[in-house]
C-alpha positions in Angstrom: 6.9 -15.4 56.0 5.4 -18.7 54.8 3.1 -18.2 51.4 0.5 -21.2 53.5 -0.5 -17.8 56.0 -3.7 -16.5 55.6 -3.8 -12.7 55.2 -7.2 -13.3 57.2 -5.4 -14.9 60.3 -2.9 -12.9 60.4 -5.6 -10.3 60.7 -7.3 -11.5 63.7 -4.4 -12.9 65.3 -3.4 -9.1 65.2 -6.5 -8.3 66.3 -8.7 -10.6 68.1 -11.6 -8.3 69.1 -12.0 -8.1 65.4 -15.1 -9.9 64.4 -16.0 -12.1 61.4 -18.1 -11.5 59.0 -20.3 -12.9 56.6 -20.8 -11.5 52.7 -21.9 -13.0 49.5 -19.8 -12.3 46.3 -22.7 -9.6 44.9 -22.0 -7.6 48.2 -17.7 -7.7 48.0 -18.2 -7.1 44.2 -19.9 -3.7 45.5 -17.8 -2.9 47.9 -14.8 -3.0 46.2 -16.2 -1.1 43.3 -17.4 1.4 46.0 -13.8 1.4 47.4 -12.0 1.5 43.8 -14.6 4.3 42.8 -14.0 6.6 45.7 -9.9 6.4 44.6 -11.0 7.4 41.0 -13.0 10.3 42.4 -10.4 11.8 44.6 -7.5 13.7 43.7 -5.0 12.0 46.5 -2.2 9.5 45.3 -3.2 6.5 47.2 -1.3 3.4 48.1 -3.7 0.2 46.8 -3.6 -3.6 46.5 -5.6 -5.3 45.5 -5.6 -9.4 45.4 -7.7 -11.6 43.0 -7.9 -15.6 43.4 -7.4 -15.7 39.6 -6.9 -14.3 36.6 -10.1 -15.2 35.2 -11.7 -12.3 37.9 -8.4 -10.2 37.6 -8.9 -9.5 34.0 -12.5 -8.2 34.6 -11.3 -5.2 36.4 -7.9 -5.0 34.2 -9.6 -1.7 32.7 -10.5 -0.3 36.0 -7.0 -0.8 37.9 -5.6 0.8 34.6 -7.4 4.2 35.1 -6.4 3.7 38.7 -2.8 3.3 38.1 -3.0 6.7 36.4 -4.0 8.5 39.8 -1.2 6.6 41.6 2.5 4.6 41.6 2.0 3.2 44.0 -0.7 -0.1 42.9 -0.1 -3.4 43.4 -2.5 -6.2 42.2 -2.2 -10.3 42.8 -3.7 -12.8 41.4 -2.7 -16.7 40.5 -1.8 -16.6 37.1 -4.2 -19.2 34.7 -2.4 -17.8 30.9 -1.1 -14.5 30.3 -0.6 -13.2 34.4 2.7 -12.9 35.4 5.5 -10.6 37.8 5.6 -7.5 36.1 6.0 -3.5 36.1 3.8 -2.2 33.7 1.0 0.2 34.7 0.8 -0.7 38.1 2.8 -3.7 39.7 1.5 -7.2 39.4 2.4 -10.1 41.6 1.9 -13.8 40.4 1.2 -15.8 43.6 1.7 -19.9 43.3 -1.7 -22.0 43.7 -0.2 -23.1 46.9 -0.5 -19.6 48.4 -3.2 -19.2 50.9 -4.2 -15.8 48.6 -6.0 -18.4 46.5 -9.1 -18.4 48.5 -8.5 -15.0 49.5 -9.9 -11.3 48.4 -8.5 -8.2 49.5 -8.6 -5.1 48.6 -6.3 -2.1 50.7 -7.0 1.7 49.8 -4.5 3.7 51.9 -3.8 7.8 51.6 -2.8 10.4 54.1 -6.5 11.3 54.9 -8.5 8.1 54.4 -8.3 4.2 54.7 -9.9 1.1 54.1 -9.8 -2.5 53.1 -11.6 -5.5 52.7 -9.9 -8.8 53.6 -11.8 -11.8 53.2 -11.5 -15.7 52.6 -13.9 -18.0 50.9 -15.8 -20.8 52.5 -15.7 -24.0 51.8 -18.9 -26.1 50.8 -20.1 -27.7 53.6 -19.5 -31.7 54.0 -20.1 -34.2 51.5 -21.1 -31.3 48.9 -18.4 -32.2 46.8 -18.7 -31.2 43.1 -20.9 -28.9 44.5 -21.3 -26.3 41.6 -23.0 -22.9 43.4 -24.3 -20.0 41.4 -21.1 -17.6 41.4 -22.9 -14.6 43.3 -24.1 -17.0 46.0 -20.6 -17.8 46.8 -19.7 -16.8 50.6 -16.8 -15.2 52.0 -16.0 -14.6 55.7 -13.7 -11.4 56.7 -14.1 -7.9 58.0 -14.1 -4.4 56.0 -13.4 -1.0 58.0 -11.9 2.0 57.8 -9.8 1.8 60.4 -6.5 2.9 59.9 -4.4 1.0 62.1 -5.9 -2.3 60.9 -6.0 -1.1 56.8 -2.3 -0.3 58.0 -1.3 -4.1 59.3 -3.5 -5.5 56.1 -1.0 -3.3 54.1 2.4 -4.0 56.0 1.3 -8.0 55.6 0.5 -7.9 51.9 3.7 -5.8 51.2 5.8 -8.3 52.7 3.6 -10.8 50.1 4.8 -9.1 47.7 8.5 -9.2 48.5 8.3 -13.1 48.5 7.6 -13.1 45.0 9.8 -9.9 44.1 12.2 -8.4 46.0 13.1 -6.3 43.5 10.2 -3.9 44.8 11.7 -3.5 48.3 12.6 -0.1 47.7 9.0 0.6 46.1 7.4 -1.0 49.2 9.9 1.0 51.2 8.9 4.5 50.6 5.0 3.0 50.1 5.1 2.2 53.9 6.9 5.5 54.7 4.8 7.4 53.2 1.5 6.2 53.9 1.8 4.3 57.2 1.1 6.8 60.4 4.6 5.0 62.2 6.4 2.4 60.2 5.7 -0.3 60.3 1.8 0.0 61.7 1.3 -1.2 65.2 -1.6 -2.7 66.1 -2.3 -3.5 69.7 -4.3 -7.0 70.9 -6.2 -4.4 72.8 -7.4 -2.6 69.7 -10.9 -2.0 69.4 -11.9 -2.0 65.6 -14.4 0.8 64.5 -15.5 1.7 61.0 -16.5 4.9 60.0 -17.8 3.6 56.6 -20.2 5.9 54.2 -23.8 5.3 54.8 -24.5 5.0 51.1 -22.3 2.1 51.0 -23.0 0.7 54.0 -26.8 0.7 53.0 -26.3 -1.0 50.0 -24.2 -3.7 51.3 -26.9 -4.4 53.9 -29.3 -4.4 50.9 -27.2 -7.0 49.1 -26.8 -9.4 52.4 -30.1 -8.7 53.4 -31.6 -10.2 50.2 -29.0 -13.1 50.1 -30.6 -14.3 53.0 -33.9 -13.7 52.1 -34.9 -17.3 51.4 -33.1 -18.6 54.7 -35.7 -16.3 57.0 -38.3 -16.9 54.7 -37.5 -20.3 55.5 -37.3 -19.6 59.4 -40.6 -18.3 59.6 -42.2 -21.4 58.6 -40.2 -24.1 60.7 -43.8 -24.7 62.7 -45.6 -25.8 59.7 -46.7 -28.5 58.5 -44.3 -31.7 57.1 -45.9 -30.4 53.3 -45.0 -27.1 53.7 -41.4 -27.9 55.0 -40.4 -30.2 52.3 -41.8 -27.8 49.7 -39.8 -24.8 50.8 -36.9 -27.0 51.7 -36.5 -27.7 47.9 -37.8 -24.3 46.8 -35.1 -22.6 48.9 -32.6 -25.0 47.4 -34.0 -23.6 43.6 -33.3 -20.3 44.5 -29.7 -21.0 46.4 -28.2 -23.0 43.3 -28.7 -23.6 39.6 -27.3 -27.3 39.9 -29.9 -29.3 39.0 -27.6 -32.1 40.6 -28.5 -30.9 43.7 -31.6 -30.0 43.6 -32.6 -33.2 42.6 -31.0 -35.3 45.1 -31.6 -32.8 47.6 -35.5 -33.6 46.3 -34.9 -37.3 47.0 -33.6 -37.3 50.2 -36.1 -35.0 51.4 -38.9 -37.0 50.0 -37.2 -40.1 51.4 -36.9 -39.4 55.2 -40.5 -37.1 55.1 -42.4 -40.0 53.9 -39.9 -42.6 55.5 -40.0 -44.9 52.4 -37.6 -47.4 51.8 -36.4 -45.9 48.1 -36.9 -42.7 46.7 -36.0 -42.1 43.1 -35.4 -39.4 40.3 -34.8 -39.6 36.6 -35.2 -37.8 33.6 -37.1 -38.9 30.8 -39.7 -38.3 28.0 -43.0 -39.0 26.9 -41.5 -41.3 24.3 -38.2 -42.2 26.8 -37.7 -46.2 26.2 -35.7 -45.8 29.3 -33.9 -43.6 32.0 -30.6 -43.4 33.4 -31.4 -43.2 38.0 -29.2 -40.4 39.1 -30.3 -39.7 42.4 -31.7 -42.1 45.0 -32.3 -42.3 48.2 -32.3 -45.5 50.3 -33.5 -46.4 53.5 -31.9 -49.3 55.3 -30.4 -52.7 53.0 -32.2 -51.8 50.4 -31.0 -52.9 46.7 -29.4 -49.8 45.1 -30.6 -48.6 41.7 -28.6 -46.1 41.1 -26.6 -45.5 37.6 -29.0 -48.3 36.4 -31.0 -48.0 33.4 -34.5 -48.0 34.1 -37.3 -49.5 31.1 -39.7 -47.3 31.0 -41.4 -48.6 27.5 -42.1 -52.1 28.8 -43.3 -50.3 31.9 -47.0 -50.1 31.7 -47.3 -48.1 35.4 -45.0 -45.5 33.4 -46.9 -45.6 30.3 -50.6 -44.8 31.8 -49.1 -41.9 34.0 -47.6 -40.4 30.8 -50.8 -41.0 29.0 -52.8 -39.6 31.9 -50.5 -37.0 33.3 -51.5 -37.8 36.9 -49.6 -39.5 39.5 -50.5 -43.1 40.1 -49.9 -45.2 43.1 -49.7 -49.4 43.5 -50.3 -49.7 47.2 -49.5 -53.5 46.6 -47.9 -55.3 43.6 -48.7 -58.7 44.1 -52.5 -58.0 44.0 -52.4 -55.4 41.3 -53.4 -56.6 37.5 -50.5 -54.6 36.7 -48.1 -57.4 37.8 -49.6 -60.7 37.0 -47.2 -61.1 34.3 -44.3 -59.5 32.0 -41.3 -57.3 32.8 -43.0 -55.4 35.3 -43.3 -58.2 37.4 -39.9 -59.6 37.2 -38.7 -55.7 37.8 -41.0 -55.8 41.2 -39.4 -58.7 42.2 -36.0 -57.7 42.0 -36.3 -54.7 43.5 -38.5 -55.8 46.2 -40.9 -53.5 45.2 -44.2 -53.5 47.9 -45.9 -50.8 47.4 -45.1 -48.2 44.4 -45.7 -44.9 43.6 -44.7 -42.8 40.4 -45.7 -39.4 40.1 -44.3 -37.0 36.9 -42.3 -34.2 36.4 -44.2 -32.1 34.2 -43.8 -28.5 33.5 -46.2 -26.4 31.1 -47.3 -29.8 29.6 -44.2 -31.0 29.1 -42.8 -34.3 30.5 -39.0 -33.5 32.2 -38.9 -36.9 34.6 -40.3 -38.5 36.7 -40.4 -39.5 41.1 -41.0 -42.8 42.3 -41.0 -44.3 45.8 -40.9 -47.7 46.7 -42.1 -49.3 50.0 -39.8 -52.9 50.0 -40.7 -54.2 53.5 -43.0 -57.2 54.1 -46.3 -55.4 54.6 -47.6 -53.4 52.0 -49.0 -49.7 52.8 -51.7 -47.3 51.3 -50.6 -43.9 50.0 -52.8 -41.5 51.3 -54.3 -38.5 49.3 -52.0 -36.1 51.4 -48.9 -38.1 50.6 -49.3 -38.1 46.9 -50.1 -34.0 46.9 -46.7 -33.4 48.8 -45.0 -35.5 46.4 -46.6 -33.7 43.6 -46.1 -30.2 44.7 -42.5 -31.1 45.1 -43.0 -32.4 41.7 -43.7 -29.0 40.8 -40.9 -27.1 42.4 -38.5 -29.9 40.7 -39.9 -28.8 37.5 -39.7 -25.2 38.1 -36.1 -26.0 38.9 -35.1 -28.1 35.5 -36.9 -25.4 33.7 -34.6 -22.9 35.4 -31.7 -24.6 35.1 -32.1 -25.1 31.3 -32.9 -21.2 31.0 -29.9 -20.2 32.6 -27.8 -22.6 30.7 -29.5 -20.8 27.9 -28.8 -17.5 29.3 -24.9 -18.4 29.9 -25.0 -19.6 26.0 -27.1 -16.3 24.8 -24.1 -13.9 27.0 -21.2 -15.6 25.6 -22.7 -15.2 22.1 -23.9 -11.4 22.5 -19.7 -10.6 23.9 -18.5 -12.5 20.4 -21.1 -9.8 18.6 -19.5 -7.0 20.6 -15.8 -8.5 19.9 -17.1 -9.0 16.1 -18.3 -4.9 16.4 -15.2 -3.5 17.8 -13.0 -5.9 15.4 -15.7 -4.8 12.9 -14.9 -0.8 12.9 -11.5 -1.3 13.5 -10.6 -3.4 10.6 -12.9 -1.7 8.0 -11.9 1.8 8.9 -8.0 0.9 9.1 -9.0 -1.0 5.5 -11.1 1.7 4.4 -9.4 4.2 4.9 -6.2 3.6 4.1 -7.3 2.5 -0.1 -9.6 5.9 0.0 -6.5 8.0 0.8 -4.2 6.6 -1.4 -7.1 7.0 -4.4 -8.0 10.9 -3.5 -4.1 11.4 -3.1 -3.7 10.2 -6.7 -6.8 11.8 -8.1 -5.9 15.0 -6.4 -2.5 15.1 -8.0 -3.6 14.0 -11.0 -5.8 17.4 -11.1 -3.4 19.6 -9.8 -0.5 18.9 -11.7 -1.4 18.4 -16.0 2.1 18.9 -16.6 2.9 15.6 -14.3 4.8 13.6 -16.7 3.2 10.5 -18.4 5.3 7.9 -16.8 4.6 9.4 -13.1 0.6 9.8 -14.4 0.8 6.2 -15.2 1.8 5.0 -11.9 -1.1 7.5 -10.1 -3.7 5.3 -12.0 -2.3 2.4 -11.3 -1.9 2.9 -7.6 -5.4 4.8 -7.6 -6.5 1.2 -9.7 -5.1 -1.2 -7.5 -6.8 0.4 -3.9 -9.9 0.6 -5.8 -9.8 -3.5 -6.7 -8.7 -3.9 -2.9 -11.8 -2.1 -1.7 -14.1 -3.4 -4.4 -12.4 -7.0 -3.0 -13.3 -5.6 0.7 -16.9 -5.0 -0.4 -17.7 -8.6 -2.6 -16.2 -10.2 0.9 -18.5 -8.9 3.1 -21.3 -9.3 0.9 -20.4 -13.0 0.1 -20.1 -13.8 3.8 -23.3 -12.3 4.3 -25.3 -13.9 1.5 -23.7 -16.7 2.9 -25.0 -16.3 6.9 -28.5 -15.8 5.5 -28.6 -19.0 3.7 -29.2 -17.3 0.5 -27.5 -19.2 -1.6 -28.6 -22.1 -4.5 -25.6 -24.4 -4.5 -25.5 -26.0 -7.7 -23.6 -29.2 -6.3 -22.2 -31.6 -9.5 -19.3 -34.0 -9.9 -16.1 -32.1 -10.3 -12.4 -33.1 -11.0 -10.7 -31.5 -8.4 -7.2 -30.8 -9.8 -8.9 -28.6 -12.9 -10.5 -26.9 -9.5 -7.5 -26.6 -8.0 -5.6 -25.1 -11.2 -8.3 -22.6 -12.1 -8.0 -21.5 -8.5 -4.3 -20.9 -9.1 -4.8 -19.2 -12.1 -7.1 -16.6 -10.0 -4.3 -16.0 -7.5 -1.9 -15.2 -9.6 -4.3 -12.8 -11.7 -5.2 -11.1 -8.9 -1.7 -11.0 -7.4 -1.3 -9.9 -11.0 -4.3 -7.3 -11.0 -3.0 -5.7 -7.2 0.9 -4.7 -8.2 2.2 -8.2 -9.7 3.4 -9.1 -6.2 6.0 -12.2 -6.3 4.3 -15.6 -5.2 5.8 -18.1 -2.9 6.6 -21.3 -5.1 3.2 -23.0 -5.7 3.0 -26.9 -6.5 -0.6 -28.5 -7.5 -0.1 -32.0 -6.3 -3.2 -33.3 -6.6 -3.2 -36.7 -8.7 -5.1 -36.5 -11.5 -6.4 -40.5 -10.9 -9.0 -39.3 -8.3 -12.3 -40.0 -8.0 -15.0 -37.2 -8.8 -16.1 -34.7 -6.3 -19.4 -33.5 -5.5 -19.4 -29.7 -4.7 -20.6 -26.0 -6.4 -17.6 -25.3 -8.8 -17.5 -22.0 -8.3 -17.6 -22.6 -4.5 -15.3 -24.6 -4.1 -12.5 -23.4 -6.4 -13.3 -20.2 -3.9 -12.3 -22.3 -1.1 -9.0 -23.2 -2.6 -7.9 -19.8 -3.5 -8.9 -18.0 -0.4 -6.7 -21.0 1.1 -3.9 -20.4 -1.9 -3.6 -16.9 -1.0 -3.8 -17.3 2.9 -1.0 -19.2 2.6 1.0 -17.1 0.0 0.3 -14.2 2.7 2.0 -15.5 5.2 5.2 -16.8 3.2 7.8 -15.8 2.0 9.1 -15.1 -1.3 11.1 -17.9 -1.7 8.8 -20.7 0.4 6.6 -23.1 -1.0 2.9 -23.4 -1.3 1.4 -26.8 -2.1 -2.1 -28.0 -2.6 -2.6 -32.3 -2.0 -5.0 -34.4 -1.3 -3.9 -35.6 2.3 -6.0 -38.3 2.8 -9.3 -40.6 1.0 -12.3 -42.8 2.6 -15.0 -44.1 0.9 -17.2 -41.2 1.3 -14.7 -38.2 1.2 -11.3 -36.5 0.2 -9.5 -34.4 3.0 -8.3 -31.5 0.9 -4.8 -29.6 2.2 -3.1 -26.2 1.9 0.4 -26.8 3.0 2.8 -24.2 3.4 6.2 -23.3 5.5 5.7 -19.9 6.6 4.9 -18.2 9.8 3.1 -20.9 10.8 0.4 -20.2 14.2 0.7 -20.7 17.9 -1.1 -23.9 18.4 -3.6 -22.0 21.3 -5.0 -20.3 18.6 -5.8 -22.3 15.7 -9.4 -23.0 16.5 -9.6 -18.9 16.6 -8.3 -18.1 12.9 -11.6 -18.9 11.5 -13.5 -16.3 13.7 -15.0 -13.1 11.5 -11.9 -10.3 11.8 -9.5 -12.5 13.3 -6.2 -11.6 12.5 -3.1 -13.8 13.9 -1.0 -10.1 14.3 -3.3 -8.2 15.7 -6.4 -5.9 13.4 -4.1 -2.8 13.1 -0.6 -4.2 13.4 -0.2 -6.9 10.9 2.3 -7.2 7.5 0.0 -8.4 5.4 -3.4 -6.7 4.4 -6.8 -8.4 4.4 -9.9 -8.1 6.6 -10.0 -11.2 8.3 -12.9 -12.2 6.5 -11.3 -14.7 4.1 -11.1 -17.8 6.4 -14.7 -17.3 8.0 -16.1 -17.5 4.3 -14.0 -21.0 3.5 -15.7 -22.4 7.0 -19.0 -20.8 5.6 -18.6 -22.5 2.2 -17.0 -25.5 3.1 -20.1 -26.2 6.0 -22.9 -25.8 2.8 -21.5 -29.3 1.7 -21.7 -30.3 5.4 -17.8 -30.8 5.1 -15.2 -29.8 8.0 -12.4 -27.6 7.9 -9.2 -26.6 10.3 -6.2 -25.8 10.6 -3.0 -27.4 12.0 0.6 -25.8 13.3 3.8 -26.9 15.3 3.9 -22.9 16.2 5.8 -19.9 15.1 7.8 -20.5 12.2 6.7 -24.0 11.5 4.6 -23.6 8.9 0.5 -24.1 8.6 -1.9 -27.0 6.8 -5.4 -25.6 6.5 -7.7 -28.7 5.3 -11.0 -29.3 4.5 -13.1 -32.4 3.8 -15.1 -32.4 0.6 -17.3 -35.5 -0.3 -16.6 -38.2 -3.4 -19.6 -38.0 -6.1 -21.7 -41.6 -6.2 -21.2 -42.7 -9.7 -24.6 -44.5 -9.0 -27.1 -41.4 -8.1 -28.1 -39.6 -11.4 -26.5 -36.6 -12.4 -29.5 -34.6 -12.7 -30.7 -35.0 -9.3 -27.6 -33.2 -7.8 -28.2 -29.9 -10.3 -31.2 -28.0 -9.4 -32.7 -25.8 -12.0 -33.0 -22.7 -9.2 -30.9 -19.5 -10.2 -27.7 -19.5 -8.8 -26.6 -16.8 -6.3 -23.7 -15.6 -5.0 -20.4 -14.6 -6.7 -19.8 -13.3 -9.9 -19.7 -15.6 -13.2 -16.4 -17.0 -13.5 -15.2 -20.1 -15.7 -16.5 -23.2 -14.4 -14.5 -26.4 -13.6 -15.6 -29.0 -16.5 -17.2 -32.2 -15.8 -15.9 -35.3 -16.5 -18.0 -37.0 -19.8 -17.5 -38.9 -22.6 -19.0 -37.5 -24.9 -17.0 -37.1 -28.3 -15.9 -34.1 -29.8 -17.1 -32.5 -33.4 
């Protein structure tokens, strides 16, 4: 079997009285649940498969084909693999398919037990013609198939998709073996050309999928029942179906133009976006009508363009029936634009939504003869005007929507990361402590060297949770903003040494833990910094002890300065430990990230420590990041910090505000001359 069949052909070539479908994604995304749901409900072992274009949709229902898996052996699930997917046994079976495989624009899904069946097998369709780039709203996405419950044709799906799966591993054939056995009513199914498919679907379902198509297609009768209207009223719902249909503003525009262009048979049609103070406009969609001089990807003045300037000023559309009479175009840029563009007869009307200007439509007569636009022409154009603007306006909300989700699933990661690693952290400390305490009461004839060691572990857990505490409140006096930074010119090697000399007190203070080998390279001919001492010798140390963390014993730590400009010092912390998998160095500054996992890591901490360097190092408007060849190769986390100007007073760069944020500690001193007593 050849991995370029369609699962769908093979269907219908099986079955030719089998009739295609048509569904949209929202009504296959509730079948399937329907299908999957009706599995976890019963108390049958059933045979399923289930095949995903991608990984990117697999791993949405990873959860739900794990709980499924635990009602039955016998699961299989496909998809093309895009980072982590691969051929493996695990819960249930999973089959990496090739790109090339005809599954890619496929979606099945095969429930088979002794007492019920059904499937869903499907295939994407393609945009139509000369929609390329055409990027649809994913629920309006169309697939053509058939779902039943027919058993002899969820049989043949099954027997096909099996025989998939040996292509890619043959390993399973004596899985598939006894799955086919055991489930299929004669092995393999046979399915006759003169098989009449019949469903005997639930009603529930089957009324909520024709809910779901039924309001898919809304728009298109909507549409249907106003074909013997007017040329307005067509164009309008033309593009106002075309809003609803897709989010791509792309399209909607230059279905706009093209619209606007044949109705009013005009020789150019434009579209741009601009503003009220726009000096000028890149034309993205046009439509032309016969040898006309293409505008497209040109940039348009609108600032020397006083027909542009009086619509903005008047918010109306305004219309040039001819040029060459018009005062307009006596003289100036205007004119020479007119000529150019063999502009007759002009018309500009604006994209305006709640007051606010989003672009602009203009149509351009360029045959010999001018023409008048009538009253009726410029209202069309404006009401499409409106239904353009509706659609921008939309567009932008959604794109505001996508941004809002992706933000509120970092919040839930940041919550479940946030429980996880402050219980495990909490915990753990508050243990040890009452285990100590607890002995220490019970037992007064403990002897004093074994009493001494109780405080001292019962001591150290209590610094790491008193450290766990000042983290979380530094990070979140630094969210807020509430911080005075006290920015002043700093030598950065006395930064970097007092930050050294907290690591090793507080390596000292948790146990006197051994140190990798640390080296403070940082020449001492370097020009002055300009940063909040206490701050910045934060960032360091954080950084120091990172990288001692992740080292070991015997490695080396090293703080330099890897590179100078005019304006700033690129600060590194350079060490050859563990090192981190290149994917996932823009990750490590994430709130809870931890490299080994939140509960499975070697080294203690609460992820906490690398957010608060970006948090710090961002107040100076500096950058930080981190850089890895991978495991083992060792880790350089940097961070830009900018030069002090020798030529800007000293006192304008120290506010007299309270400072805020961490505890007193000893500041790094300023460079002065001043002479000692």
């Amino acid at each position: 079997m050849s991995i370029n069949l369609s699962i769908v052909d093979q269907l219908f070539e099986a079955v030719p009285q089998g009739r295609s479908q048509l569904y949209f994604k929202a009504s296959l995304t509730a079948l399937s649940h329907a299908m999957e749901d009706q599995v976890l409900a019963e108390a049958e072992a059933p045979l399923v498969i289930a095949s995903f274009q991608q990984e990117r949709y697999y791993r949405q229902e990873a959860n739900r084909y794990r709980r499924i898996a635990e009602k039955s052996d016998q699961v299989y699930v496909f998809s093309a693999p895009e980072t982590e997917f691969k051929n493996a046994s695990g819960d249930y079976e999973t089959i990496a398919f090739t790109p090339e495989d005809a599954l890619s624009e496929e979606w099945h899904l095969i429930v088979l037990s002794k007492n019920f069946a059904s499937c869903l097998v499907c295939r994407e369709k393609a945009n139509p013609p000369g929609k390329v780039d055409n990027f649809i709203a994913d629920n309006a996405r169309r697939f053509e198939g058939l779902w039943t419950e027919d058993r002899l044709i969820t049989e043949k799906v099954a027997d096909i998709l099996l025989d998939r799966v040996l292509l890619y591993r043959p390993e399973l054939q004596d899985k598939t073996a006894i799955a086919k056995a055991f489930y299929f009513s004669e092995p393999p199914a046979k399915i006759l050309l003169d098989h009449e498919p019949h469903s005997t679907a639930d009603p529930f379902v089957q009324r909520l999928v024709n809910y779901l198509q039924a309001s898919q297609y809304k728009i298109i009768k909507a549409n249907r029942s106003l074909t013997n209207k007017g040329r307005k009223e067509r164009l309008i719902n033309t593009i106002t179906a075309a809003i609803r249909r897709s989010l791509d503003t792309e399209d909607i525009l230059q279905l706009a133009v093209e619209k606007l262009g044949e109705g009013l048979d005009v020789c150019r049609c434009i579209i741009y976006r601009c503003e009220e103070g726009s000096e000028q406009a890149n034309v993205s969609q046009e439509f032309l009508n016969g040898e006309q001089i293409s505008v497209k990807g040109q940039k348009w003045p609108l600032k020397e363009n006083p027909l542009f300037q009086e619509v903005v000023a008047l918010g109306e559309p305004l219309g040039i029936d001819e040029t060459a009479r018009d005062p307009y175009f006596v003289k100036g840029h205007i004119k020479e634009l007119a000529e150019n563009c063999s502009i007759v007869s002009w018309l500009l009307v604006p994209i305006i939504y709640q007051g606010r200007l989003l672009g602009m439509i203009e149509l351009h007569h360029c045959e010999g003869t001018a023409i008048h636009w009538r009253d009726e022409d410029i209202a069309l154009v404006g009401a499409i005007a409106v239904q353009v603007g509706v659609a921008l306006i939309q567009a932008e909300a959604y794109t505001n929507l996508e941004a809002l989700n992706e933000q509120l699933a970092a919040l839930d990661r940041t919550r479940s990361n946030l429980v996880a690693i402050t219980g495990h952290e909490l915990r753990t400390p508050l243990s040890t402590i009452q285990v100590c305490l607890e002995s220490l009461a019970s037992e007064p004839d403990m002897p004093e060297e074994l009493r001494k060691i109780m405080l001292d572990t019962a001591l150290q857990d209590a610094e790491r949770l008193r450290t766990l505490v000042q983290d979380f409140l530094t990070l979140s006096r630094l969210e807020s903003g509430r911080i005075d930074w006290t920015i002043e010119p700093l030598l950065l090697g006395e930064c970097a040494e007092l930050a050294l000399s907290h690591l090793r007190a507080r390596r000292l203070q948790s146990g006197g833990q051994s140190l990798p080998k640390l080296a403070n390279n940082i020449a001492d001919d370097l020009p002055l910094v300009k940063a909040d001492g206490e701050w910045l010798v934060e960032v360091i140390a954080k950084l120091l002890d990172n990288a001692c963390k992740f080292s070991d014993n015997d490695g080396e730590v090293a703080i330099a300065v890897t590179d100078q400009t005019e304006t700033q010092l690129t600060v590194s912390v350079i060490d050859n430990g563990r090192g981190i998998e290149p994917s996932r160095l823009e990750t490590v500054f994430d709130l809870f990230h931890q490299e080994e996992g939140s509960l499975r890591r070697s080294a203690g901490g609460t992820g906490l420590g690398l957010a608060i360097c970006r948090q710090i190092v961002a107040g100076w408007e500096g950058k930080i990041w981190a850089e890895s060849a991978g495991k083992d190769q060792g880790c350089i986390f940097s961070f830009t910090v900018p030069i002090f100007d020798e030529t800007s007073p000293i006192a304008s760069l120290t506010p007299s505000a309270p400072k805020v944020g961490l505890p007193r500690k000893r500041r790094p001193r300023r460079k002065t001359t001043r002479a000692k007593k």
